[in-house]
N, C-alpha and C positions, 0 to 999 in steps of 0.2 A: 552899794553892796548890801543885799539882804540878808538876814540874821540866818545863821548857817552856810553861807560861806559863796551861794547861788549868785551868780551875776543877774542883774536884772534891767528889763529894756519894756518902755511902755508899748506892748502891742508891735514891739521890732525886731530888732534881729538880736538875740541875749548871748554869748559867750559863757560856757559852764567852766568854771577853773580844771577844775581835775582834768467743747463746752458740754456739754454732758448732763451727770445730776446735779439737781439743785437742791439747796438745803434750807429748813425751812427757819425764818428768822425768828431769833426767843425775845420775849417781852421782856422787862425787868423783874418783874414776878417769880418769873417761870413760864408757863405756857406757852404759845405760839401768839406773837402780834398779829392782825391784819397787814397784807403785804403794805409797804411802805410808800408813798408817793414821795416820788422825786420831787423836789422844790428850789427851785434858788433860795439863798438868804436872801434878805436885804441888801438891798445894794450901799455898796461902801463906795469910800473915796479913797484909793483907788480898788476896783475889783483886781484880787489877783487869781490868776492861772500857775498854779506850782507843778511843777513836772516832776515825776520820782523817775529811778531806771537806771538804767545802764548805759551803753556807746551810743546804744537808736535814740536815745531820746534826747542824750549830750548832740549829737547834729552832725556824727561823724557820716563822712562822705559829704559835708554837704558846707566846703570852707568860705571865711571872708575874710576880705581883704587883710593884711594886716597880720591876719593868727585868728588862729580859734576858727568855733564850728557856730554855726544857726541851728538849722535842722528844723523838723516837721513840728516841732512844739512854739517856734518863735513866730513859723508862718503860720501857726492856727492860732495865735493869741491874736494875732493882728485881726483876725475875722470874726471874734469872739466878744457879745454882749450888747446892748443897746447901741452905742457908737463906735463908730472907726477909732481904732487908738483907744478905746475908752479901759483895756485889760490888761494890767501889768502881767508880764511874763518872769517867774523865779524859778530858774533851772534847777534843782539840786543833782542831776542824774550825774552820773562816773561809770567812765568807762570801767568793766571790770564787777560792775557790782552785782551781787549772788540778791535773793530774794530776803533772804535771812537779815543782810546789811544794811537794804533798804527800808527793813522794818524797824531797826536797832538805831541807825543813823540819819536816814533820809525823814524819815516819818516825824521824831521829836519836832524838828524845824520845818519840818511843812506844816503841822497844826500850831504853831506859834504865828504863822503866818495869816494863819484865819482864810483861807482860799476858798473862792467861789467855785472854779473849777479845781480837779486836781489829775491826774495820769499816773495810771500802775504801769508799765509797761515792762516789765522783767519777767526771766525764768530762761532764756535760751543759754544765760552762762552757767546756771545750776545744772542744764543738761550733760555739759564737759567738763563737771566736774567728778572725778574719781566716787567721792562723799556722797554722791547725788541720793539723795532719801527724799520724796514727794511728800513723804507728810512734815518734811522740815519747812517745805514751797508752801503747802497747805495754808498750816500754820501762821507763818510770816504773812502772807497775800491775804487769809480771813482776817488778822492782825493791821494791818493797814487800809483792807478797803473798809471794816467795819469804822474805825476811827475817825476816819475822813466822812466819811455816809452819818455818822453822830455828829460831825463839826456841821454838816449842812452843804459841804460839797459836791459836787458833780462829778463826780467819780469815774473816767475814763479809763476803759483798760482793751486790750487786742489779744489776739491769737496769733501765734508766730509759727510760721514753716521749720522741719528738723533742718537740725546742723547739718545730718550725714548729705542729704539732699543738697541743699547751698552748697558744702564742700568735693562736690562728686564722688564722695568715699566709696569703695566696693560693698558690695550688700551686706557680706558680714558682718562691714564694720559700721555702717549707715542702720541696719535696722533697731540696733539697740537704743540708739543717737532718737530713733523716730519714734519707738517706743515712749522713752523717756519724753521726748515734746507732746506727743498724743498725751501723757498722765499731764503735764502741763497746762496744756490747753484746757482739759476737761476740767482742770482744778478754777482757772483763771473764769472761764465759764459759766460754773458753778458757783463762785465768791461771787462774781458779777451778779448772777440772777439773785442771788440771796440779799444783795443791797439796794437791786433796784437800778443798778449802775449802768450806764452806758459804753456796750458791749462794740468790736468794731472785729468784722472776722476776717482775719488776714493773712490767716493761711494758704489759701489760694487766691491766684487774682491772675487773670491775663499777662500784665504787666512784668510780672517775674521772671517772662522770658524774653522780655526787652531787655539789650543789653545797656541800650542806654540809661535805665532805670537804675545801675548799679555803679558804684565806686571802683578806686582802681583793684579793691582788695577782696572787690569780688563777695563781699560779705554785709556792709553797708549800704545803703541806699544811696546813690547821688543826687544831686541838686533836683531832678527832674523825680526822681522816688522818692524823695524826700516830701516836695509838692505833693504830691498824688497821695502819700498816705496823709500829708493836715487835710486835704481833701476828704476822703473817705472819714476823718473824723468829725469835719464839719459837715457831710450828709450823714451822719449818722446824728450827731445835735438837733438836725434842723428837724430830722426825722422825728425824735421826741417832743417837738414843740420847744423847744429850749434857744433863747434871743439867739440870734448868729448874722454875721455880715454878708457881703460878696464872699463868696467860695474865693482861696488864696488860688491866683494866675498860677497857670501854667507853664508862663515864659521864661526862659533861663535868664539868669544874671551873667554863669558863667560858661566854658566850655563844655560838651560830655568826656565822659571817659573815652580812653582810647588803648587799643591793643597793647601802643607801645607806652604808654604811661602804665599800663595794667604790668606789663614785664619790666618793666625799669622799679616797678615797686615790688616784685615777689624777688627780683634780683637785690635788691635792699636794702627790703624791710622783712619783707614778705616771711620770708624763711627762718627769721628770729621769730616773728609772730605766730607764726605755727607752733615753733620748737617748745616757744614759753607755755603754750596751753596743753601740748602735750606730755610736759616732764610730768604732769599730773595726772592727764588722764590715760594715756598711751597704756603701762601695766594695764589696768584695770580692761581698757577697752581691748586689750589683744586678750585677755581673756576671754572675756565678753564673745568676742569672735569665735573663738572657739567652740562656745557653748552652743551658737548660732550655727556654726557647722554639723555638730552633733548632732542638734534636733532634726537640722536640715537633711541628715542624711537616713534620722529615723523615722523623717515624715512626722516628726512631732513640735512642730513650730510652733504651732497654736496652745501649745503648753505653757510657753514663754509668752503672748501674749494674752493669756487667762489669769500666767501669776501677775503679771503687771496690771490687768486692769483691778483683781482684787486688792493690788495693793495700793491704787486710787479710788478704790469706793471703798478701803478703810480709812484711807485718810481725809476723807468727804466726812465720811459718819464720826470719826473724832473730833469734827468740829462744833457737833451739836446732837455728839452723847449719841443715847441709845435711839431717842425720836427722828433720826434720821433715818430710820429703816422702814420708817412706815410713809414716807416720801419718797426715799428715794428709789431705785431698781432693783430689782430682782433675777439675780443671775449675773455674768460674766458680762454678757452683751449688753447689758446696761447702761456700762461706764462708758461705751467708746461712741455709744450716739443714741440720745430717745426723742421719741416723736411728739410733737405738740404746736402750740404757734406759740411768739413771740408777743411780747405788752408794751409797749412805749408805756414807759415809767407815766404816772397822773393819768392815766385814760385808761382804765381797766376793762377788760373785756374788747379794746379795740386791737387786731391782730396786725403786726410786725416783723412779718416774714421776709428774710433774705431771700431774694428773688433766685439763688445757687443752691445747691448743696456746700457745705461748708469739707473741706480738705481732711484725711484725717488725722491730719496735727489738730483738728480742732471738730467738737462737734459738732452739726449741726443746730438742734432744736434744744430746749430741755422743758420739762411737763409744763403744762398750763397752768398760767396763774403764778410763776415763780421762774421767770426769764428778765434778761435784761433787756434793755434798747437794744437793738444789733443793725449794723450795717453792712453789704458788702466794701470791703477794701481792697487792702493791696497789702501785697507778702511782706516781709523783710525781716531781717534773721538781723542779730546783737555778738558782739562780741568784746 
C-alpha cells in the first residue's frame, strides 16, 4: 500500500480502494520564463506512474477478477519507461472526485511520492455539479499540473466529451452540460500548454460509437476502451520522444458488454445512479433548461455561449494576473478554439499537429510556442 491510501502494482493491473488559450508561464522573479522543456528526472528505483482523477482513472468499466477495477492507467504503466515492468503504478483516483478534491487531497500524496509520470484526468464530475464555477476547475488543475511540472513529472492530462451527449439528454438539457465541458476542456488545454504537459484530445474519437467500447452503464469505458485510451496515451508519449514500450494489446481478457447486462444494471443499479447525481443538480439544471428555451425561442443562444466563453477566459487570465491578456485572445471566439501548431515538449519549433480537428468539448490548437504534446485519442466521459 502506498502512502495515501493508492494500491499499487509493478507495471500491472493496481486496484484503487475507494484546449484553447494558453497562458504564459512566470519565472520566480516575476517575468515570463522561456517555455519549459519537458525532461524526465533521473531515474529511480522504482520509477512511479501516479494517477490522479476520478471513476476513468479508478478503472471503472474495466473489472478483475476477484473485485475491483484495472483500467487505462494500469495497462499504460505496463508500457511505460526503459523496461517492461520497469513502472510502478499508484492509483490514487475515486470515483466521485470534483477537480477541487483532487488538488486538496489527491495532489499532497502524489508529490510525496516523487512520480515520474503523473495523470490529471478530472472535471466531467464538476460539470454535474449544481456549484459548477470554472474558475474553481481553473484554479485546482493550474494548482496541480504546476506542482507536479516543478516536482519534474510527466504530466498527463485529456479532453473529455459532455455529459449531456454520453447521457442522450434532450438539447435543453444537454447544451448547458456541453457548455460547461467546452469551459473544461479549454481550461485543461490551456494548464496543459502552460506546463509543457502532455496533452491527449479525446473528445472525439471514432470509437465512441462503438458499443463495445463502453460498459454496462453506458458512461464508463469497458475493457476494450479502456485499451484504446492507455493506447492513445502511449502514442501520445512516444510522440514527444518520451521512453515507452509495446503499445498495451488490444485483446480482451474478459467478455464485452451486452444489451442484457446493459438492462439488468439500469434495472439495478442504474436508477439509483442517476437519482444520486441528480438530487444536486437536477433544480439547478431544470432551470438551466429553461433559460436555454428562452434564448432558443429569441434566437439569442449565442448570448449564452459568449457569457460562458468570457467566463473561461477570465478564469485563464486569473491565473497569471493581468499579463495574460497580452497572450491570450481577443474577443469571445478566442476561447472556444485558436489556430497555430502544436510543440513536442524538448523540440521547439518542431510542429505536433493532430492529424483531426479536435470536438468542441475541447479545442483544437492553442498559439505557437505555448502548446502541449497532444495526441489524437479516444472519448470517454467520468462519473
Amino acid at each position: 500500500m502506498a502512502p495515501g491510501g493508492g494500491a499499487v502494482a509493478p507495471g500491472g493491473p493496481a486496484v484503487s480502494p475507494g484546449g484553447g488559450a494558453a497562458i504564459p508561464r512566470r519565472a520566480p522573479g516575476g517575468g515570463r520564463s522561456p517555455a519549459p522543456v519537458l525532461a524526465l528526472a533521473p531515474s529511480l528505483s522504482p520509477a512511479r506512474f501516479v494517477a490522479l482523477g476520478d471513476s476513468l482513472t479508478e478503472g471503472l468499466g474495466d473489472p478483475v477478477p476477484g473485485g475491483g477495477w484495472r483500467g487505462w492507467a494500469s495497462l499504460l504503466a505496463g508500457a511505460l519507461g526503459e523496461r517492461p515492468g520497469g513502472v510502478e503504478l499508484v492509483n490514487l483516483a475515486r470515483s466521485g472526485a470534483l477537480a477541487a478534491e483532487l488538488a486538496e487531497r489527491q495532489l499532497p500524496a502524489a508529490r510525496a511520492l516523487g512520480p515520474r509520470f503523473a495523470s490529471l484526468v478530472v472535471g466531467a464530475n464538476d460539470t454535474l455539479r449544481a456549484a459548477f464555477a470554472i474558475e474553481r476547475v481553473a484554479a485546482a488543475l493550474d494548482r496541480a499540473h504546476g506542482a507536479l511540472s516543478a516536482d519534474g513529472a510527466v504530466v498527463l492530462t485529456a479532453c473529455l466529451p459532455d455529459p449531456g451527449r454520453m447521457l442522450g439528454l434532450p438539447a435543453p438539457l444537454a447544451r448547458p452540460l456541453a457548455r460547461r465541458m467546452r469551459a473544461v476542456n479549454t481550461v485543461v488545454h490551456a494548464v496543459s500548454a502552460r506546463y509543457q504537459g502532455v496533452h491527449l484530445h479525446l473528445a472525439e474519437h471514432p470509437w465512441v460509437a462503438e458499443r463495445a467500447c463502453w460498459s454496462v452503464d453506458r458512461l464508463h469505458p469497458s475493457e476494450r476502451g479502456h485499451r484504446l485510451l492507455a493506447r492513445g496515451f502511449h502514442a501520445a508519449l512516444a510522440a514527444a520522444g518520451l521512453p515507452v514500450g509495446p503499445p498495451p494489446a488490444l485483446t480482451l481478457d474478459g467478455p464485452p458488454p451486452t444489451r442484457a447486462g446493459s438492462a439488468r444494471w439500469m434495472a439495478t443499479r442504474g436508477t439509483r445512479w442517476v437519482a444520486d447525481r441528480c438530487t444536486d443538480l437536477l433544480p439547478g439544471l431544470l432551470g438551466l433548461a429553461l433559460q436555454e428555451c428562452r434564448h432558443g425561442v429569441a434566437g439569442s443562444g449565442r448570448l449564452l455561449d459568449a457569457a460562458a466563453d468570457q467566463a473561461t477566459r477570465t478564469a485563464l487570465a486569473a491565473l497569471d494576473g493581468a499579463d495574460h491578456g497580452s497572450d491570450g485572445a481577443d474577443g469571445v471566439d478566442g476561447v472556444e478554439g485558436m489556430n497555430g501548431a502544436d510543440h513536442r515538449p524538448g523540440r521547439a519549433g518542431a510542429p505536433d499537429r493532430a492529424d483531426a480537428p479536435d470536438s468542441p468539448g475541447g479545442p483544437d490548437d492553442a498559439p505557437p510556442g505555448k502548446t502541449a504534446a497532444t495526441a489524437k485519442g479516444a472519448a470517454t466521459m467520468t462519473g
